[in-house]
C-alpha positions, -999 to 999 in steps of 0.1 A, spaced: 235 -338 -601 232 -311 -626 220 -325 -663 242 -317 -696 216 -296 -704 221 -276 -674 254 -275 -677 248 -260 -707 225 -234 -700 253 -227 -668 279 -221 -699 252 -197 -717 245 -175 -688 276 -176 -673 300 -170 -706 273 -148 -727 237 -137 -717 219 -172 -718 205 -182 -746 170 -200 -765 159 -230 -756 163 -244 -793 201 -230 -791 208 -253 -760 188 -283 -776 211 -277 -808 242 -282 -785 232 -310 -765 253 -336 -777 285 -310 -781 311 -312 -760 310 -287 -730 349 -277 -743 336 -275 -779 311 -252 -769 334 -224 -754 357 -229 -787 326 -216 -805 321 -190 -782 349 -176 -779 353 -179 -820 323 -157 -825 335 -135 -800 370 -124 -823 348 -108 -846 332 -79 -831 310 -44 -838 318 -12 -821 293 11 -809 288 40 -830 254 49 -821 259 87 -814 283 104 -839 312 128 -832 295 156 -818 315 185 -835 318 205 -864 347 208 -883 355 245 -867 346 228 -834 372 199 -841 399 223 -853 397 248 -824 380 229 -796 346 239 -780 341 267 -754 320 267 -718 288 275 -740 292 243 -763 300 220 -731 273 230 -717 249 223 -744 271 189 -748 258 181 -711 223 193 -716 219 168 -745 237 142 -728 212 129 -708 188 118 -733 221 104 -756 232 81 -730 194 65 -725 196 61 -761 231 44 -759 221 21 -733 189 10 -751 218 5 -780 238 -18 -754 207 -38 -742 201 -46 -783 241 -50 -785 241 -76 -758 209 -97 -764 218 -101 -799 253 -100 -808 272 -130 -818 304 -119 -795 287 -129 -765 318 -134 -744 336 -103 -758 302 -83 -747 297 -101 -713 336 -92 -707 326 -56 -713 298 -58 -695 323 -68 -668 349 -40 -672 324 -14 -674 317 -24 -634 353 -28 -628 364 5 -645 330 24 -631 329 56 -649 302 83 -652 307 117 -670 277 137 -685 293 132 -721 276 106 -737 297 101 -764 328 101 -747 312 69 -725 303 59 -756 340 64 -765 349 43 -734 327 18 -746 341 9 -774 375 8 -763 367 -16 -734 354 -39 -759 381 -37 -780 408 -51 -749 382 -68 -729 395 -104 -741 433 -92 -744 463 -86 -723 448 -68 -693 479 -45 -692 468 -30 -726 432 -25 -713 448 -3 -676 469 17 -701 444 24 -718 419 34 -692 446 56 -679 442 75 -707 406 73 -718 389 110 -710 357 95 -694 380 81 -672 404 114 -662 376 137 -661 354 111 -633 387 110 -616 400 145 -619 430 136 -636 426 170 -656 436 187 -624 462 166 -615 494 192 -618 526 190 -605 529 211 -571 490 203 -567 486 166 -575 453 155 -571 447 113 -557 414 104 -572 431 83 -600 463 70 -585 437 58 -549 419 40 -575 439 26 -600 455 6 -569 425 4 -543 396 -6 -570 413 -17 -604 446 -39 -594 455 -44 -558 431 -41 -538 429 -26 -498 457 -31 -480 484 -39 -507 504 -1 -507 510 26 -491 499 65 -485 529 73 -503 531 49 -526 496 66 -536 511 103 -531 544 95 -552 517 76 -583 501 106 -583 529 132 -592 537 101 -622 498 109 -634 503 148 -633 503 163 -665 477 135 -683 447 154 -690 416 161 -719 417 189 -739 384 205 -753 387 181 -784 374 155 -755 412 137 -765 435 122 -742 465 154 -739 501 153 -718 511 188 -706 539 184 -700 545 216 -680 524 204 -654 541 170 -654 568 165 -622 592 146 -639 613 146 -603 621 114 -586 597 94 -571 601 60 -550 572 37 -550 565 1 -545 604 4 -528 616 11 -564 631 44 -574 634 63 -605 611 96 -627 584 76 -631 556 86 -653 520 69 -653 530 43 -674 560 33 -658 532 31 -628 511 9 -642 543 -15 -656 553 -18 -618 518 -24 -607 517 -53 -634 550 -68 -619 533 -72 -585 513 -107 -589 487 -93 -561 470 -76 -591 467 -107 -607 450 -125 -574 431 -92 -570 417 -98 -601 411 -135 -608 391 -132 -569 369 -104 -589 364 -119 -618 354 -157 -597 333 -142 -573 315 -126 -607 315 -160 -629 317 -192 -608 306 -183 -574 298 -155 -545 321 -180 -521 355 -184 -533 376 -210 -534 414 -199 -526 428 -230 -536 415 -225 -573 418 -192 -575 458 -193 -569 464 -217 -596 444 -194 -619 459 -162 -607 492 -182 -615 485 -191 -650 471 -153 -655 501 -140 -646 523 -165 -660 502 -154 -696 509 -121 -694 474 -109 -678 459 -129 -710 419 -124 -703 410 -147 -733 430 -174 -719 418 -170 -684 381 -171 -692 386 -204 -713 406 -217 -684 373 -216 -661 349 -225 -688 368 -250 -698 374 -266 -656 352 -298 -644 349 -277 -616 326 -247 -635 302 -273 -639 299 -287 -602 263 -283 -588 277 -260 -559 280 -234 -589 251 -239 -612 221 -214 -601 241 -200 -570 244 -163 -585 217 -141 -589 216 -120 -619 221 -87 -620 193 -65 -632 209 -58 -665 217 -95 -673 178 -103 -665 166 -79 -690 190 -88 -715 178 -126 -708 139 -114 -713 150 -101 -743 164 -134 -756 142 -153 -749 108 -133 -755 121 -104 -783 109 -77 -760 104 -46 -776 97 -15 -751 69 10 -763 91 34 -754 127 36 -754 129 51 -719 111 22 -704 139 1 -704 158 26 -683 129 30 -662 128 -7 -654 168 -5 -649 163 22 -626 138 7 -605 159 -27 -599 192 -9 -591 212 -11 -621 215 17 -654 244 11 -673 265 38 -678 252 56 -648 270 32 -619 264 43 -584 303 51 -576 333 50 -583 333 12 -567 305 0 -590 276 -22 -584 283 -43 -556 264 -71 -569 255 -102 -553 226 -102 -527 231 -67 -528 208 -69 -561 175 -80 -539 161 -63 -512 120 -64 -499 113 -39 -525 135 -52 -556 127 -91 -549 85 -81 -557 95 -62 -590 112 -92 -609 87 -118 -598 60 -96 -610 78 -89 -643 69 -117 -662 30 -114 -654 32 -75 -668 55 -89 -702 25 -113 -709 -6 -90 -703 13 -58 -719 2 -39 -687 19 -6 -677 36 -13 -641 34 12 -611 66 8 -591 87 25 -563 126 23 -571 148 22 -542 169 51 -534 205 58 -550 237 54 -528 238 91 -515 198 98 -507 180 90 -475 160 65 -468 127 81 -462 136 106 -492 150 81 -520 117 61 -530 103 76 -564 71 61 -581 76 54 -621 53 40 -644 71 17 -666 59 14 -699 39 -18 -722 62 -40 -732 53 -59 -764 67 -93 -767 71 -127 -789 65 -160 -771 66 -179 -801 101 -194 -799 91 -208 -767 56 -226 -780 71 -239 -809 105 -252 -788 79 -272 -764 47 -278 -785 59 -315 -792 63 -322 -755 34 -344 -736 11 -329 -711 27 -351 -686 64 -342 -689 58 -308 -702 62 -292 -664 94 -314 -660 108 -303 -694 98 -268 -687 116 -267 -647 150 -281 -664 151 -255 -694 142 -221 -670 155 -231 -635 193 -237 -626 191 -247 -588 178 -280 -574 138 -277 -586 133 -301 -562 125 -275 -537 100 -256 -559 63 -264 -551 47 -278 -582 12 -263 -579 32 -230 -582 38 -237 -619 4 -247 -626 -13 -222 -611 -38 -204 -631 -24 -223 -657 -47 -214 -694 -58 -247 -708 -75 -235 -738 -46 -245 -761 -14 -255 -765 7 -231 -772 -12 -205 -742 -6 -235 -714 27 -232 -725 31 -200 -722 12 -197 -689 38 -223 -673 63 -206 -685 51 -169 -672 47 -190 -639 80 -205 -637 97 -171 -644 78 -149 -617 94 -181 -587 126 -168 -574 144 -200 -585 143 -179 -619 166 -154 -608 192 -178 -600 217 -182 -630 
């Protein structure tokens, strides 16, 4: 049976990013519910983004930009969005809105977008943070209008007479109802309500309404001129969204196997709320059943919640800036850049023969401030044979002090023990003991500490949050 300190640490890296091992000890004797008050406390006061700055002049933001200026906008987009991810890394290891950011974190899988204008992801962004505790209504309404968003989809040349699908397919297949749950004309007749909903060259939401059909549509066996919004109400109404959703959003916080039974009652309480996010997050923090062994250390984290956790715990600092993109690249995850429209699938998905050797080396490289030499695995749309690219990753510099001092006062004989219930969620039982010992640098305190510790990190328990 899982510890209170475990339980704990499940909160921390469920709920947030995980957090220090003198954090948890501070908490120990707090209740598990008072703990998610104070999370979710921190988490109502909150920083936007505002890493790159508008990227026009004043003529520019008066007139718009023409095909010369976009292109330049692309061309230095690339290296903006590496910089605003390393910005997002920083954001998420060390902001006090833990939930808020994990909740972005979250949406920014669930609303996968990709457009080569950085600050109009960086746009996004912010305005995903901004809903990603509230009514979930408010946060659809406004993706539906968020540029990044039209422009992935092809909103822009949505027009009445020519509809264009991409957004109305999705907005039902990937962000509410899931497969199976409307029709081929329900998606046809959503698309002539989004016609008209475009960006103009200010990179601003825009209605034309001259492309708009305002005719008649029928959809989900109601009739009437729809427009998007209207849409997205009757979606809402439909409480398939809300079981759509709350299966997501289990399958990503309590566990891989779901349990139909709970998630019912909790899509009925969501729905009941109003699609209140806050409310449902407490709801399963708050459950006797978040805290049952069967979901402590059952997930395995994705690769940008194991950086994010390295960075907590250790203060890594990357020699260069695009080392911490390299890393993401190699393990299958670089935010803002998802792999579709569907997002990272998650799950096992995340290890594979190749991925599996790279995180249990990782902690070895961190501690001897080597360069690393590694393949990445291939992106969704390249072959096989053709996808493997080699990429140094760069020194990473880091602070293992926290760590000594949290465990200096701890006996030689316990120290393993003390060590195993801090870093691994999952029965330790299992784990061979001459594992964390091995190689293990005796010549002071603090260095066998931090030689178990490097150990316990590079067994594949460690990757089980």
């Amino acid at each position: 049976m899982a510890s209170q300190q475990q339980k704990i640490q499940h909160l921390f890296l469920r709920a947030a990013f995980g957090e220090t091992p003198d954090v948890v000890k501070a908490h120990l004797n707090t209740p598990l519910s008072a703990i998610v008050e104070e999370l979710f406390e921190s988490s109502k006061g909150y920083k936007d983004m505002f890493y790159l700055p508008y990227p026009l002049n004043e003529k520019e933001e008066r007139k718009g930009v023409g095909a010369v200026q976009i292109v330049k906008m692309i061309l230095q987009s690339k290296k903006d969005s590496e910089e605003l991810n390393l910005e997002w890394i920083f954001k998420m290891a060390y902001t006090p809105a833990q939930v808020r950011e994990k909740m972005t974190f979250f949406w920014h899988n669930h609303f996968s977008t990709s457009v080569p204008f950085s600050y109009l992801m960086q746009m996004q962004n912010n305005m995903i943070r901004r809903n990603a505790l509230g009514k979930f209504g408010d946060l659809l309404h406004a993706v539906a209008k968020d540029p990044a968003m039209i422009i992935y989809l092809n909103n822009q040349q949505n027009k009445k007479d020519h509809p264009n699908e991409n957004f109305a397919r999705e907005v039902m297949e990937l962000f509410t109802l899931g497969e199976g749950h409307y029709t081929e004309h329900d998606i046809k007749e959503a698309a002539r309500a989004f016609t008209g909903w475009s960006v103009n060259t200010k990179g601003q939401f825009e209605f034309h309404e001259n492309d708009h059909d305002s005719g008649e549509k029928v959809f989900m066996n109601k009739k009437g001129n729809f427009n998007g919004d209207e849409i997205i109400d009757i979606i809402l109404e439909n409480k398939q969204t809300a079981v759509y959703l709350v299966t997501k959003i289990y399958r990503e916080f309590v566990n891989d196997n779901v349990n139909s039974q709970r998630v019912k009652e909790l899509a009925d309480s969501f729905y009941q709320t109003g699609y209140d996010i806050g409310a449902l997050m407490k709801q399963i923090f708050t459950s006797a059943w978040f805290y049952e062994d069967e979901n402590i250390g059952c997930k395995i984290a994705s690769p940008v919640e194991l950086i994010v956790r390295y960075k907590k715990l250790l203060d890594l600092e990357f020699e260069k800036n695009k080392t911490v993109l390299d890393l993401q690249y190699v393990l299958g995850q670089v935010l803002f850049f998802p792999p579709n429209v569907a997002g990272w699938k998650g799950g096992s998905h995340w290890i594979d023969s190749s991925t599996i050797l790279i995180r249990l080396s990782i902690p070895q490289y961190i501690l001897t401030n080597a360069a690393m030499e590694l393949q990445s695995k291939p992106a969704y749309e390249e072959a096989p044979l053709d996808g493997y690219h080699k990429k140094e990753i760069g020194k990473i510099k880091s602070d293992w002090s926290k760590l000594t001092n949290s465990f200096k006062n701890h006996s030689a004989d316990e120290l393993e023990t003390v060590l195993l219930e801090s870093f691994i969620q999952c029965d330790a039982g299992r784990i061979d003991r001459e594992l964390v010992m091995r190689n293990t640098d005796n010549s002071t305190d603090d260095k066998k500490i931090i030689s178990m510790v490097a150990n316990i990190m590079s067994l594949p328990e460690f990757q089980l949050i």
